[in-house]
N, C-alpha and C positions, 0 to 999 in steps of 0.2 A: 386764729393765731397766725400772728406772720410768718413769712416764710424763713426769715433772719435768727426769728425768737425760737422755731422750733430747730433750726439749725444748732442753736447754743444751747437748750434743751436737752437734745439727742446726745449733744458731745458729752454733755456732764454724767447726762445717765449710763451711759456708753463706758464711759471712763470710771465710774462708781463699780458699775457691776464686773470692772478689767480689776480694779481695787480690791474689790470682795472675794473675788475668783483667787486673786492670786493670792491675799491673806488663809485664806481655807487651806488651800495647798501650803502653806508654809506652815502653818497650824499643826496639817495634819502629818505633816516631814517631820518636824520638833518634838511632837508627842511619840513618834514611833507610829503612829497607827499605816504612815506609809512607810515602807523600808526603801532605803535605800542605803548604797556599798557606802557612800561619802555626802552623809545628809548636810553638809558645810557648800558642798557644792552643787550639791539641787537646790538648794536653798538660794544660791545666787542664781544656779542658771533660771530659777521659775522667776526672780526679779528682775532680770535683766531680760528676761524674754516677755512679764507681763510691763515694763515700763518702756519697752520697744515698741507694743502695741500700741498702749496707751498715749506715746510719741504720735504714733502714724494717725490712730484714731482722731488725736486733738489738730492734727495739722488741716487733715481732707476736711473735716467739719470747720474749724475757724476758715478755713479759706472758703469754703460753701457760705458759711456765716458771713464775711466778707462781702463775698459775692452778692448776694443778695440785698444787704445792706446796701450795697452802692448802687446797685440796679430799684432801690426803692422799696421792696417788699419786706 
């Protein structure tokens, strides 16, 4: 596998499992099984803090991806 394809790879999976991660927690906020004083605002803070990652994730990877691409691998 090239070096470029497992780059783009990595980013998806990376990003799926930043997706799933943060879906559970929101799940698990909505249903009560996690408490919280003001579950309207864990709720965002857990989106904003997993689609921040999932920003940074997809940036280093596409540019890796990039990278390699142009370098031929």
């Amino acid at each position: 596998m090239k070096k470029s394809t497992r780059a783009l790879v990595g980013m998806v999976v990376l990003d799926l499992l930043l997706g799933m991660g943060a879906l559970f927690m929101v799940v698990k906020t909505r249903t009560g099984e996690w408490q919280a004083s003001d579950p309207a605002a864990a709720i965002s803070a857990i989106t904003t803090t997993a689609g921040a990652a999932i920003g940074i994730v997809s940036v280093i990877l596409g540019l890796a991806w990039w990278r390699h691409r142009r370098s031929g691998n």
